[in-house]
Each structure stands twice: as C-alpha cells, then as structure tokens.
MARZA-373829 format. One record per residue: residue number from 1; residue in one letter; x, z, y of N, C-alpha, C, CB in turn. Coordinates in Angstrom, 2 decimals. Glycine has a CB too. Layout:
! MARZA-373829
+-----+---+---------+---------+---------+---------+---------+---------+---------+---------+---------+---------+---------+---------+
!   k ! r !    n_xx !    n_zz !    n_yy !   ca_xx !   ca_zz !   ca_yy !    c_xx !    c_zz !    c_yy !   cb_xx !   cb_zz !   cb_yy !
+-----+---+---------+---------+---------+---------+---------+---------+---------+---------+---------+---------+---------+---------+
! NUM ! A !       X !       Z !       Y !       X !       Z !       Y !       X !       Z !       Y !       X !       Z !       Y !
...
+-----+---+---------+---------+---------+---------+---------+---------+---------+---------+---------+---------+---------+---------+
END
This chain:
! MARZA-373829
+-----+---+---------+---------+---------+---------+---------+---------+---------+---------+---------+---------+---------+---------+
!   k ! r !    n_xx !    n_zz !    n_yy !   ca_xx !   ca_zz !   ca_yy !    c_xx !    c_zz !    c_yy !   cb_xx !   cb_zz !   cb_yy !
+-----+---+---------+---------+---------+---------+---------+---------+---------+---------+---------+---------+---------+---------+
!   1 ! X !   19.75 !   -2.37 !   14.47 !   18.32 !   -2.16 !   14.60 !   17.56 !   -3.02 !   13.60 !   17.85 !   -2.46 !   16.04 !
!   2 ! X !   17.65 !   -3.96 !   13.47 !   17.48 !   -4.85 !   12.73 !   17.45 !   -4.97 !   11.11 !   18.19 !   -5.44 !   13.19 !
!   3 ! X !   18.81 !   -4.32 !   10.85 !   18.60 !   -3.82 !    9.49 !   18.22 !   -2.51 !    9.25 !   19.66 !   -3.98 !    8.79 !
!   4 ! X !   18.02 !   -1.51 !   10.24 !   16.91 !   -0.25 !    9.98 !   15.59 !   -0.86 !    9.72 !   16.71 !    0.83 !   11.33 !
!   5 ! X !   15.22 !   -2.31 !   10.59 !   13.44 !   -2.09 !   10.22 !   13.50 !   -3.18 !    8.93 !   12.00 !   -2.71 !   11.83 !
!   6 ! X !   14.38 !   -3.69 !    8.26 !   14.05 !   -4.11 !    7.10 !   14.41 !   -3.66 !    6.02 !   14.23 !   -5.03 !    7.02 !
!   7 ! X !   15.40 !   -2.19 !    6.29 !   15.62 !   -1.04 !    5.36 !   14.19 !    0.15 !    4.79 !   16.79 !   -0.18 !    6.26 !
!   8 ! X !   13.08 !    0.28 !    6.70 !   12.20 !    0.89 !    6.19 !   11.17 !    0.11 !    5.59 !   11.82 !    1.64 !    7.00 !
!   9 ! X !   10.90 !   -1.78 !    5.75 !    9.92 !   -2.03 !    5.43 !   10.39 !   -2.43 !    3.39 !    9.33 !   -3.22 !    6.65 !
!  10 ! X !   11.36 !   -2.35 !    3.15 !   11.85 !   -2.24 !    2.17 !   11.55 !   -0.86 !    0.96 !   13.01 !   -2.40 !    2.69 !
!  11 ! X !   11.83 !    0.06 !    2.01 !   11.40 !    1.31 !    1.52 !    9.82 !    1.44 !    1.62 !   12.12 !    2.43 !    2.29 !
!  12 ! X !    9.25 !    1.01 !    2.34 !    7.38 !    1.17 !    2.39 !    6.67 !    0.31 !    1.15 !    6.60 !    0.37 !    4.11 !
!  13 ! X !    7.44 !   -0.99 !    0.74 !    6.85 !   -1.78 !   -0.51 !    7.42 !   -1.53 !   -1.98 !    7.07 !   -3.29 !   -0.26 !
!  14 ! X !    8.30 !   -0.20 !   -1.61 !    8.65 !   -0.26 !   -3.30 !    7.62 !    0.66 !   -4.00 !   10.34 !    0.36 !   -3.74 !
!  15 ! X !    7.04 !    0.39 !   -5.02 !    6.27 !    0.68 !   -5.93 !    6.63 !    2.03 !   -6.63 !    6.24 !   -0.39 !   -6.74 !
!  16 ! X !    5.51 !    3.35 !   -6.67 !    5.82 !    3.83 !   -7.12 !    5.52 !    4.34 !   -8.79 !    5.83 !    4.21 !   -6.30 !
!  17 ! X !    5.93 !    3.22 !   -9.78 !    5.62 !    3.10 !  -11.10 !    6.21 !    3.85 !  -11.80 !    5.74 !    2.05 !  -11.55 !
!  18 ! X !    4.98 !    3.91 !  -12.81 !    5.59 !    4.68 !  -14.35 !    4.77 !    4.47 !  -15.39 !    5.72 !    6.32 !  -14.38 !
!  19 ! X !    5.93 !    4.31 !  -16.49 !    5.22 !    3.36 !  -17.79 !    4.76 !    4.59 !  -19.04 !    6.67 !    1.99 !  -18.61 !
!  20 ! X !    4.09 !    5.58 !  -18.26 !    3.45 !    6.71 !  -19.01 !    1.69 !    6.52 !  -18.65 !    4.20 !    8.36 !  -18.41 !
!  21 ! X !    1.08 !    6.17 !  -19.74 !   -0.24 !    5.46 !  -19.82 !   -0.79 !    7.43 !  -19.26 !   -0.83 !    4.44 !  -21.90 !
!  22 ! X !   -0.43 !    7.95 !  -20.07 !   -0.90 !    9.88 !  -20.04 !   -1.58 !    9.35 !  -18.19 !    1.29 !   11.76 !  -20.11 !
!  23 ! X !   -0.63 !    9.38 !  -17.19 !   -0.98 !    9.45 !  -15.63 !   -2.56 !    8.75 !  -15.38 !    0.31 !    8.48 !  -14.68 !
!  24 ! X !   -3.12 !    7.81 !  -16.61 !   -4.24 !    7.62 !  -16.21 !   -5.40 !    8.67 !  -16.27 !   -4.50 !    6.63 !  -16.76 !
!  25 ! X !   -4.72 !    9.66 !  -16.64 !   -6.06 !   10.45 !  -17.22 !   -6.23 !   11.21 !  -15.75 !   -5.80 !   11.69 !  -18.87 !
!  26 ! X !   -5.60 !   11.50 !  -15.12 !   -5.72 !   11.78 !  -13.74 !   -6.11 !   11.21 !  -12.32 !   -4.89 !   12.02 !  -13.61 !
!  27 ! X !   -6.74 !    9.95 !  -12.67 !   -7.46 !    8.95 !  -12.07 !   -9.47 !    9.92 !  -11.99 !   -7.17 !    7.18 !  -13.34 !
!  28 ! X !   -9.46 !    9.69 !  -10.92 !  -10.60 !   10.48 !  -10.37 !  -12.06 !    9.86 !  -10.91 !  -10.51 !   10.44 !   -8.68 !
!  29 ! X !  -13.21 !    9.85 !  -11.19 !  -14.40 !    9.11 !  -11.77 !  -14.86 !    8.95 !  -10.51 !  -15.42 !    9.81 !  -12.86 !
!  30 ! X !  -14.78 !    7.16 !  -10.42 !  -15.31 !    6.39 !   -9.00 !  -14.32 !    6.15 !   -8.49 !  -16.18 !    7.05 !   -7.96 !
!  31 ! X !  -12.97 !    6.56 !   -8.18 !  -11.82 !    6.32 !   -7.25 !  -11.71 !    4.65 !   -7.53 !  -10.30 !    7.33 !   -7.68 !
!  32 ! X !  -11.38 !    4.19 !   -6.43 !  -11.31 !    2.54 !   -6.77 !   -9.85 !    2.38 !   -7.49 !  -11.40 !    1.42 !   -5.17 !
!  33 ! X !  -10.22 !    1.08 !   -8.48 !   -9.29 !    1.15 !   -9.71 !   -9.11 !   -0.41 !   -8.99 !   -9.94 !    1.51 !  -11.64 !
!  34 ! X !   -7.75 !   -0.59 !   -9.29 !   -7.13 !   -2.23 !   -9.82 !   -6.69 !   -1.94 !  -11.16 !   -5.64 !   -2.96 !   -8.86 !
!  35 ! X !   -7.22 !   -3.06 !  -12.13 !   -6.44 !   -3.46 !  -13.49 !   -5.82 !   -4.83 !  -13.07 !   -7.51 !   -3.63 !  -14.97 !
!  36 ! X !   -4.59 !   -4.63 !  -13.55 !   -3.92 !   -5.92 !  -13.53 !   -3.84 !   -6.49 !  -14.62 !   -2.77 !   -5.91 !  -13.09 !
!  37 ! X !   -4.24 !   -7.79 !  -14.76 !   -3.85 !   -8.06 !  -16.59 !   -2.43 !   -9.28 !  -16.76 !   -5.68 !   -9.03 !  -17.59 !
!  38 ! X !   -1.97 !   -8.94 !  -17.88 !   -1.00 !   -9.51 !  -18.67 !   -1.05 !  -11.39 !  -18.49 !   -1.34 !   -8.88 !  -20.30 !
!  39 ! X !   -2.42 !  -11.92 !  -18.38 !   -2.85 !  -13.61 !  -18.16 !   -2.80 !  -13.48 !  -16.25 !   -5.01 !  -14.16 !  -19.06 !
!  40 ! X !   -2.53 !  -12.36 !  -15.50 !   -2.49 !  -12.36 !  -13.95 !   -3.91 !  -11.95 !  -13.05 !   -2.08 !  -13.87 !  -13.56 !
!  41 ! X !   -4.84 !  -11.95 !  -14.01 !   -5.83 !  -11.35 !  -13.37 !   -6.06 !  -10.51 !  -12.98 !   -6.45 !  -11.33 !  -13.63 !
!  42 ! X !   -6.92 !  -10.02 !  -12.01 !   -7.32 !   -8.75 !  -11.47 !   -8.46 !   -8.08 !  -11.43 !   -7.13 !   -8.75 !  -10.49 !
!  43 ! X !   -8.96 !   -7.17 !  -11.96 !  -10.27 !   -6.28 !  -11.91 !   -9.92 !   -5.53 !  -11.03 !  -10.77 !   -5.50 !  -13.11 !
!  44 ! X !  -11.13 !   -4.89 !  -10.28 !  -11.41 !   -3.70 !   -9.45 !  -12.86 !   -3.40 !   -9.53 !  -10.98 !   -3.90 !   -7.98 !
!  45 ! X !  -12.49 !   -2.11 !   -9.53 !  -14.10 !   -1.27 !  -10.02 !  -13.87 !   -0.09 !   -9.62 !  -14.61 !   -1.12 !  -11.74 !
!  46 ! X !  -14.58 !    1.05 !   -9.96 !  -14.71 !    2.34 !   -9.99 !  -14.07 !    2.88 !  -11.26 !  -16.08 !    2.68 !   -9.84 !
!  47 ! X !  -13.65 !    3.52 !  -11.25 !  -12.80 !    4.49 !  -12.64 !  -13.94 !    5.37 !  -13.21 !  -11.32 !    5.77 !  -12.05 !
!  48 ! X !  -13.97 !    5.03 !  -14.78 !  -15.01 !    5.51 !  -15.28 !  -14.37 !    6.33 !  -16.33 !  -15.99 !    4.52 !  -15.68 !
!  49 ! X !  -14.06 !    5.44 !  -17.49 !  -13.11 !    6.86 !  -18.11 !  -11.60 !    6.09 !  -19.05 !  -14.45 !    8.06 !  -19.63 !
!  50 ! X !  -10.92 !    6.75 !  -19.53 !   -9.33 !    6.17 !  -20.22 !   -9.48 !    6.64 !  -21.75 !   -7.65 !    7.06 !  -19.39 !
!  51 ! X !   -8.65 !    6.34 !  -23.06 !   -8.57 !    6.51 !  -24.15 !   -7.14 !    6.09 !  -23.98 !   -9.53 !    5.92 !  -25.01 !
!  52 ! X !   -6.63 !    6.32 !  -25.44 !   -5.12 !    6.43 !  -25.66 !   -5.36 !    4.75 !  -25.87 !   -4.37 !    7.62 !  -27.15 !
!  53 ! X !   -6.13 !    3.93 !  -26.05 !   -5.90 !    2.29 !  -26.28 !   -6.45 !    1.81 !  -25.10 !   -6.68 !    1.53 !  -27.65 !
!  54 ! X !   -7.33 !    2.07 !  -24.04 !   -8.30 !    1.22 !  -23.15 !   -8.48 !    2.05 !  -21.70 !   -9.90 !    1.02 !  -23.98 !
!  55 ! X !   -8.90 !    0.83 !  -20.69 !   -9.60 !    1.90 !  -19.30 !  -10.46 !    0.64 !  -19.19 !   -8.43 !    2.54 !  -17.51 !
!  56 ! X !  -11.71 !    2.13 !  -18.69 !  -12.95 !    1.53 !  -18.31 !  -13.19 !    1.50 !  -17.21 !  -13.91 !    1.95 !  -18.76 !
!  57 ! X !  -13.48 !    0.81 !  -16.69 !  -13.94 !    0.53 !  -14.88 !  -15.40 !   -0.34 !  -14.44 !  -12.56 !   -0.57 !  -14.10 !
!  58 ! X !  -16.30 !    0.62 !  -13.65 !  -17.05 !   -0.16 !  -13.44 !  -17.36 !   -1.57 !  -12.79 !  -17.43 !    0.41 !  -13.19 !
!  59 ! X !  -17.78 !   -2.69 !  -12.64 !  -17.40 !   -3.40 !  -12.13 !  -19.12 !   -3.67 !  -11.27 !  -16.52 !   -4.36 !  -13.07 !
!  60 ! X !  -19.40 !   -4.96 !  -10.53 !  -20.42 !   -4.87 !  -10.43 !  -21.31 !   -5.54 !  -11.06 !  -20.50 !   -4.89 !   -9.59 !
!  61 ! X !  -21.27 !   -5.98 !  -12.27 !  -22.28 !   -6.63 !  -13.53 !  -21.80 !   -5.67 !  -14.48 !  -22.04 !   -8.43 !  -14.10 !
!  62 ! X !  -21.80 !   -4.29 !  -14.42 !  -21.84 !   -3.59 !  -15.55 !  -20.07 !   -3.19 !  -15.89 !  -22.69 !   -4.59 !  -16.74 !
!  63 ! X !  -20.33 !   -1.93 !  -16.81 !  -18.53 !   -1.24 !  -17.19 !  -17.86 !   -2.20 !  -18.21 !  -18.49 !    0.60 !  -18.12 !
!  64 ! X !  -16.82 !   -2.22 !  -17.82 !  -15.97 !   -2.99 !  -18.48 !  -14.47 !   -2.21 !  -19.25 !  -15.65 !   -4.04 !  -17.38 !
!  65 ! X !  -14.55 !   -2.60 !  -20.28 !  -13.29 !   -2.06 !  -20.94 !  -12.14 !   -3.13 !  -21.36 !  -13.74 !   -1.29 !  -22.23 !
!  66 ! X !  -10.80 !   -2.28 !  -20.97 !   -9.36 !   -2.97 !  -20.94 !   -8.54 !   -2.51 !  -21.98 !   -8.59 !   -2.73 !  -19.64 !
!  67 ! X !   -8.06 !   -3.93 !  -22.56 !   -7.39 !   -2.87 !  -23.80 !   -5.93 !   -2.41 !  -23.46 !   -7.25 !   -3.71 !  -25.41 !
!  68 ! X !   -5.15 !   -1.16 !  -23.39 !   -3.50 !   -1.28 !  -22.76 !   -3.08 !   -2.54 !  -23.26 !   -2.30 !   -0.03 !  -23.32 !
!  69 ! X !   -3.08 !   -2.66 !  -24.13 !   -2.23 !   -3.74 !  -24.46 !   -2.09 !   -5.56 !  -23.67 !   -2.67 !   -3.79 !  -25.88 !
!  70 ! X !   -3.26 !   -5.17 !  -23.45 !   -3.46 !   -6.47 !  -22.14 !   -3.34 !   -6.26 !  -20.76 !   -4.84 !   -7.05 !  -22.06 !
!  71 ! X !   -2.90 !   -5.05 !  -20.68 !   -2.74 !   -4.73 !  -19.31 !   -1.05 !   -4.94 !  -18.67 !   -3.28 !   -3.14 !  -19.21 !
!  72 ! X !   -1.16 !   -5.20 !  -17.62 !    0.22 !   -5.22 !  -16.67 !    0.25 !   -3.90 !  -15.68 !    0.24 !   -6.71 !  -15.61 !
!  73 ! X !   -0.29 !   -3.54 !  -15.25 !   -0.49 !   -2.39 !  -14.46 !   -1.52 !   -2.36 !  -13.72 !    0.43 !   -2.14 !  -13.73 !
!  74 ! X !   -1.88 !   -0.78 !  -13.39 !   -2.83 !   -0.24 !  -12.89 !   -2.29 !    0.40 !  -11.52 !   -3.42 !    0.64 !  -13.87 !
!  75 ! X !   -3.13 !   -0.17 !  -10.39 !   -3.33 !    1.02 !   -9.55 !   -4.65 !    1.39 !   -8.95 !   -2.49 !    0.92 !   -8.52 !
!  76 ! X !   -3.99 !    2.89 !   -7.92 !   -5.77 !    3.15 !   -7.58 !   -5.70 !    3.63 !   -6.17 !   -6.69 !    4.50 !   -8.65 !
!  77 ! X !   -6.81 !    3.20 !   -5.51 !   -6.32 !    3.33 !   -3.77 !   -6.44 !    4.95 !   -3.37 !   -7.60 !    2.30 !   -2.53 !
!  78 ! X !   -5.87 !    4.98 !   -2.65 !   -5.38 !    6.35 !   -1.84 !   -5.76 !    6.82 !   -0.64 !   -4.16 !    6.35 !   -1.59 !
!  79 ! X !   -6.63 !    6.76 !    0.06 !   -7.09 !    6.88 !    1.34 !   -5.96 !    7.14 !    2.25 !   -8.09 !    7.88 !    1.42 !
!  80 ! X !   -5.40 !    8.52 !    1.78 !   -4.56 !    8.88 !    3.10 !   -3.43 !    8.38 !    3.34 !   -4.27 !   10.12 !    3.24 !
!  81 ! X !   -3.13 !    7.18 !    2.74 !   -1.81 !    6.51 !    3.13 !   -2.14 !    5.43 !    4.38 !   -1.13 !    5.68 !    1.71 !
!  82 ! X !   -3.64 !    5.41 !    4.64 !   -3.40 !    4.85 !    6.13 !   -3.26 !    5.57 !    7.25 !   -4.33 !    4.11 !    6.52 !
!  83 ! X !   -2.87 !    7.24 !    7.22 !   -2.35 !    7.59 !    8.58 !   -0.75 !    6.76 !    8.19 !   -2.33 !    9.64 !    8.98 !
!  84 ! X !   -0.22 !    7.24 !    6.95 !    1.77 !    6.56 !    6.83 !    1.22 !    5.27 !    7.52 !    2.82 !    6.11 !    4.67 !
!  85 ! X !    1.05 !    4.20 !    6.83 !    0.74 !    2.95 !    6.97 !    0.74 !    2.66 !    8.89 !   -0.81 !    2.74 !    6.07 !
!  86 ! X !   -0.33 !    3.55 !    9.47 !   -0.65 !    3.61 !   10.96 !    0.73 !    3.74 !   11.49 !   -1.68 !    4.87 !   11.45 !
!  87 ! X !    1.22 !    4.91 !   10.97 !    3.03 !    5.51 !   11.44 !    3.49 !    4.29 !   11.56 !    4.18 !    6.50 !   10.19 !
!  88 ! X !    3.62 !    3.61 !   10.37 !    4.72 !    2.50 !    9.78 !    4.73 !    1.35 !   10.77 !    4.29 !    1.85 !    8.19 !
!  89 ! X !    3.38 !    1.28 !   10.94 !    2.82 !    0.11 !   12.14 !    3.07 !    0.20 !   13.74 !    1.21 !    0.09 !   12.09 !
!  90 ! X !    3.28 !    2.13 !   14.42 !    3.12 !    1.93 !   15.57 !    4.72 !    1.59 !   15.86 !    2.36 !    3.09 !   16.29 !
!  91 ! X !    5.53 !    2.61 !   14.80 !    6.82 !    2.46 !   15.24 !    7.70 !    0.80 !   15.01 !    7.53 !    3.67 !   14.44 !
!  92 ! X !    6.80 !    0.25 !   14.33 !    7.55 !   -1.66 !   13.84 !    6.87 !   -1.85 !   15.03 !    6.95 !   -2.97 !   12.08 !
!  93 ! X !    5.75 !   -1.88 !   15.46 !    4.89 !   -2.29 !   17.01 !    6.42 !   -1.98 !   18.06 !    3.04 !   -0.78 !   17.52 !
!  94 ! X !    6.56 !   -0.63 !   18.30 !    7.32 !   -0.09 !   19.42 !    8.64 !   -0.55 !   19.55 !    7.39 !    1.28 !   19.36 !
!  95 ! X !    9.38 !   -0.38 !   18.47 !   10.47 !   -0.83 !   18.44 !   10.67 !   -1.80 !   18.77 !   10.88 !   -0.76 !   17.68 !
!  96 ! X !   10.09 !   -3.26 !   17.93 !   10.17 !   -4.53 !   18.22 !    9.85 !   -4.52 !   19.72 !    9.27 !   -5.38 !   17.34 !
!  97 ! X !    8.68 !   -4.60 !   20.15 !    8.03 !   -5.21 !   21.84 !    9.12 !   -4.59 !   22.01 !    6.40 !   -4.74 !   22.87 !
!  98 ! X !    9.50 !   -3.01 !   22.52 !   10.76 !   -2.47 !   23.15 !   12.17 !   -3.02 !   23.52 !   11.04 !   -1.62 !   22.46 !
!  99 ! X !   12.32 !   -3.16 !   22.40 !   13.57 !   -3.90 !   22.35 !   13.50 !   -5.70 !   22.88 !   14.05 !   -3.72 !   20.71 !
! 100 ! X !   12.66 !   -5.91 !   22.55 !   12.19 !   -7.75 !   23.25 !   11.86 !   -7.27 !   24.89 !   10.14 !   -8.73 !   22.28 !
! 101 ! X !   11.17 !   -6.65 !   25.24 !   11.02 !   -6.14 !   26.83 !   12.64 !   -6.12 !   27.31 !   10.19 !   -4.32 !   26.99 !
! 102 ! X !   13.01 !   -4.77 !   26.73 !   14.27 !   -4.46 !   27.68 !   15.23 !   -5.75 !   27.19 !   15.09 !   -2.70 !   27.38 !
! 103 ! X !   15.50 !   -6.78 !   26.18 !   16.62 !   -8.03 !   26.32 !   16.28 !   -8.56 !   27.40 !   16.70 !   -9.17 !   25.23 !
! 104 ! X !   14.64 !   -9.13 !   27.21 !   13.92 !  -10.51 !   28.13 !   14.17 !   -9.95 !   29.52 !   11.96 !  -10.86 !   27.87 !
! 105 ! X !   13.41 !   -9.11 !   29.90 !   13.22 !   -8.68 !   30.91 !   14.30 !   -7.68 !   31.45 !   12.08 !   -8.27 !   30.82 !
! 106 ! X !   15.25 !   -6.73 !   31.01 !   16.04 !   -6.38 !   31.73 !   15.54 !   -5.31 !   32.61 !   16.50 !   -7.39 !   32.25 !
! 107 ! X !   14.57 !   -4.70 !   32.67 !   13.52 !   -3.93 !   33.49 !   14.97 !   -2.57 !   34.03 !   11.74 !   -3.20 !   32.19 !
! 108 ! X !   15.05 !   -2.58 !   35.06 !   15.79 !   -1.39 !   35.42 !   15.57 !    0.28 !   35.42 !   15.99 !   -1.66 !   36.49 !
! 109 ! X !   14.09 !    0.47 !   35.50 !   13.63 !    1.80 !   35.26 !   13.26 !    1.70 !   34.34 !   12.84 !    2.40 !   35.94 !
! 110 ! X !   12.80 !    0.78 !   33.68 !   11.88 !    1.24 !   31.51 !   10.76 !    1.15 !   31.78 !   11.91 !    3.12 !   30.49 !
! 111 ! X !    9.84 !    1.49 !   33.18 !    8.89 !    1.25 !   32.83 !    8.36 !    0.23 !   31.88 !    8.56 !    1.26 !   33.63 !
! 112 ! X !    8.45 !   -0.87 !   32.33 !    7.88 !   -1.91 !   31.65 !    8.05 !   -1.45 !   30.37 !    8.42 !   -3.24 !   31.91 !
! 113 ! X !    9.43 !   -1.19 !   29.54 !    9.87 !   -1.75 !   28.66 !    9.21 !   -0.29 !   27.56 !   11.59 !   -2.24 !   28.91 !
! 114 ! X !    8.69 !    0.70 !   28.62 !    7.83 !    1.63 !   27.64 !    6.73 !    1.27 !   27.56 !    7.69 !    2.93 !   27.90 !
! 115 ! X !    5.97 !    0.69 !   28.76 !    4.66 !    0.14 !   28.41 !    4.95 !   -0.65 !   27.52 !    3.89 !   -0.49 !   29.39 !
! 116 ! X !    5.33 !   -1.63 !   27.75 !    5.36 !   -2.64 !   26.37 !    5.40 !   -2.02 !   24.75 !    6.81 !   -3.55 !   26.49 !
! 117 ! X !    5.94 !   -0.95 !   24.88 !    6.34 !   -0.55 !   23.29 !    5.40 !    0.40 !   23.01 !    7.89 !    0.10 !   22.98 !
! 118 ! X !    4.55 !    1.48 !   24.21 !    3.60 !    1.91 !   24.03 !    2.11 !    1.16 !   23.65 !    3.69 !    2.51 !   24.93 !
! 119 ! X !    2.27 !    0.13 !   24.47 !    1.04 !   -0.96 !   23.69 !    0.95 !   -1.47 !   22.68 !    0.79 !   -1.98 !   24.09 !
! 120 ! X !    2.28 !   -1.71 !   22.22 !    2.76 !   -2.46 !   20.97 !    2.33 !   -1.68 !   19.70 !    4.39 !   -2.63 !   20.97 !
! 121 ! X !    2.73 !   -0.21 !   20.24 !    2.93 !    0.85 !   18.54 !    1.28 !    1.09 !   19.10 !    4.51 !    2.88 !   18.32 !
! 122 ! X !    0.05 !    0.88 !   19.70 !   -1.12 !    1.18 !   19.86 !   -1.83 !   -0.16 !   18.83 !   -1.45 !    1.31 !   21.54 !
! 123 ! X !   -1.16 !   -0.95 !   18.72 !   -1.68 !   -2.62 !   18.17 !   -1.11 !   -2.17 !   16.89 !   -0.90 !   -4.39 !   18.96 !
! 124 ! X !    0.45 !   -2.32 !   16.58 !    1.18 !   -1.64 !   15.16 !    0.26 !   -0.83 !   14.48 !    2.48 !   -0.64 !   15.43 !
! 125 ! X !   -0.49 !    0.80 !   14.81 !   -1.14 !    1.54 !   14.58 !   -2.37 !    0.73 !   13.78 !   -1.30 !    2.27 !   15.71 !
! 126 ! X !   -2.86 !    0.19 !   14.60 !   -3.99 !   -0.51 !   14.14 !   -4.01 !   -0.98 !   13.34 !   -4.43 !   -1.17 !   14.62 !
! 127 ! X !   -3.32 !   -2.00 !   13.51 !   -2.83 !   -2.41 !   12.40 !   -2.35 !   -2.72 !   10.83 !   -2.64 !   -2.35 !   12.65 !
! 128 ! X !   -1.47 !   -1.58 !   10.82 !   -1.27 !   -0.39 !    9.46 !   -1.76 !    0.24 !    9.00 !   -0.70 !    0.39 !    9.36 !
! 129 ! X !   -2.80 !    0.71 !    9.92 !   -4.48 !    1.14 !    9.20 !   -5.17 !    0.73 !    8.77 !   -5.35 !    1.49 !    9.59 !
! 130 ! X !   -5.26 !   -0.83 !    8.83 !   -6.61 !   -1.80 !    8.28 !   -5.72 !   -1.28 !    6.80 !   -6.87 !   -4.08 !    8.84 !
! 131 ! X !   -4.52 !   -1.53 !    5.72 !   -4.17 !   -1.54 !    4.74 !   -4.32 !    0.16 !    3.94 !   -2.91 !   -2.20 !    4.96 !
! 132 ! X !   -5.11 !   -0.13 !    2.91 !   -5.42 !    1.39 !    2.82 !   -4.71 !    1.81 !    2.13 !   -6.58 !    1.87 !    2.43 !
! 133 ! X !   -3.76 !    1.24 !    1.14 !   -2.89 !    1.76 !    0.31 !   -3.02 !    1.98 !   -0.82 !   -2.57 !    2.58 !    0.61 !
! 134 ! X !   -2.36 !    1.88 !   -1.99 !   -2.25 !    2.09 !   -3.84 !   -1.24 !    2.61 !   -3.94 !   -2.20 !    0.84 !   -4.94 !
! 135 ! X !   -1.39 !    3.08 !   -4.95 !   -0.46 !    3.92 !   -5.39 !   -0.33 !    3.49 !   -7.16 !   -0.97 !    5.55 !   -4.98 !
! 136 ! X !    1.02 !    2.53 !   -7.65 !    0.30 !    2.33 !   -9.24 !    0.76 !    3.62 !  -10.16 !    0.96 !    0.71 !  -10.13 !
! 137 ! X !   -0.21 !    3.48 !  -11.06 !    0.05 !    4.66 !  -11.46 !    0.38 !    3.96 !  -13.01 !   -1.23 !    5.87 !  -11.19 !
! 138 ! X !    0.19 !    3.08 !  -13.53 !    0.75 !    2.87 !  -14.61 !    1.35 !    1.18 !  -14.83 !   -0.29 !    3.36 !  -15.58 !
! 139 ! X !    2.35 !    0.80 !  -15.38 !    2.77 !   -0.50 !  -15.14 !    3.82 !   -0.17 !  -16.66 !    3.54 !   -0.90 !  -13.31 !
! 140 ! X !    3.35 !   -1.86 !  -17.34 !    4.11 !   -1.88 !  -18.58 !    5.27 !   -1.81 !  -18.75 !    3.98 !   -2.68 !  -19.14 !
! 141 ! X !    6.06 !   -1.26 !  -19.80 !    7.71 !   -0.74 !  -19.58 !    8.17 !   -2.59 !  -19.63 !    8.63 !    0.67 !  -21.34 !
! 142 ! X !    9.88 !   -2.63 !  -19.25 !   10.27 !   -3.43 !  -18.88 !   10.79 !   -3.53 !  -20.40 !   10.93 !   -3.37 !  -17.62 !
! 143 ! X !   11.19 !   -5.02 !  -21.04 !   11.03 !   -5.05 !  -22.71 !   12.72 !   -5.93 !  -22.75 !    9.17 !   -6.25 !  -23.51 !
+-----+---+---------+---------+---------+---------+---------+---------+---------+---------+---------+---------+---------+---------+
END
C-alpha cells in the first residue's frame, strides 16, 4: 500500500516538458503564465504574445519581455486539473485515515473505519483543490 501511494504521488509530480519553444504559440492571451529564468527567478503575468527569440507577459507595472535564451522554463496554469488534483487528494485522504482506523482501532464492522476514510477523502478533496495546477509547456533542452 505504501509503495502504491508513493508510486501515484510520484506519477502526479512528474512534469510534463518539452524543449520545443513552437508549444508557446499555443498559450492563450491572458492565461496565467510562469517564466522561469536561467538566474532562478520567477515572473507571472498574463500571456500576451511569443516570437521565435522572446515571451511577453503582462505583469502588474506594465508588459514585460523574456529573451529564450534566458529562460529555464515556462509554464501556464490549467484550471481543470483541480477536479485530478481533488481525485488525487480524496483517495491519499481515504486510503491513509482507512487504513490507520482499521490497524489502530480494529473496528469489527468498518463502520468506523469507513467513516474515517470517508471524512478523510472529504478533507483530501479539499485539499487538492486549493492547488490549481501547470502544465510546463516549454523547459530548456538538457546540454
């Protein structure tokens, strides 16, 4: 059990990158942008527009332009990855309390040990929803 939930939380943080700059042009005008830069910094703005050398993002003192070449990667948030995220949360919620109910407690019918895991993946849920999710869409090739 144990190494299933650090097999899926393994599988939920791997990144899904690619070092094809082209994928920025499919970045939405306004979708919230992260630039990551090359010195570790971070911009976030609104997506304004891309060129084959730069991305522009609004920021809030005015648009700002990035040159690729100073960049480390880009991502841009995704709304609907907080129903996954919610998923990800009720079932790490359920499982865990579940399994801690029925060791500790030993409950002979389950009740308990479903309430517990039903409350748990209701908190999990919640949880996994506050994180809204990115998706990067561009990250520098490995050299």
């Amino acid at each position: 059990m144990r190494a299933l939930l650090l097999l899926v939380l393994a599988a939920a943080a791997l990144p899904a990158a690619s070092d094809d700059w082209t994928l920025t042009r499919g970045i939405y005008p306004g979708q919230t942008t992260h630039v990551h830069m090359q010195d570790g910094k971070k911009h976030s703005g609104g997506f304004i527009s891309t060129s084959d050398t730069a991305i522009v993002i609004r920021l809030r003192n005015g648009d700002q332009s990035y040159a690729k070449d100073q960049i480390q990667k880009i991502s841009v948030r995704k709304g609907s990855k907080r129903w996954r995220n919610a998923g990800v949360g009720a079932a790490i919620g359920a499982a865990t309390m579940g399994t801690l109910a029925a060791i500790v407690i030993g409950d002979d019918d389950g009740s308990f040990v479903a309430a517990a895991a039903v409350g748990y993946a209701i908190i999990g849920a919640g949880i996994g929803a506050l994180f809204p999710g990115y998706d990067t869409i561009y990250r520098v090739p490995k050299r």
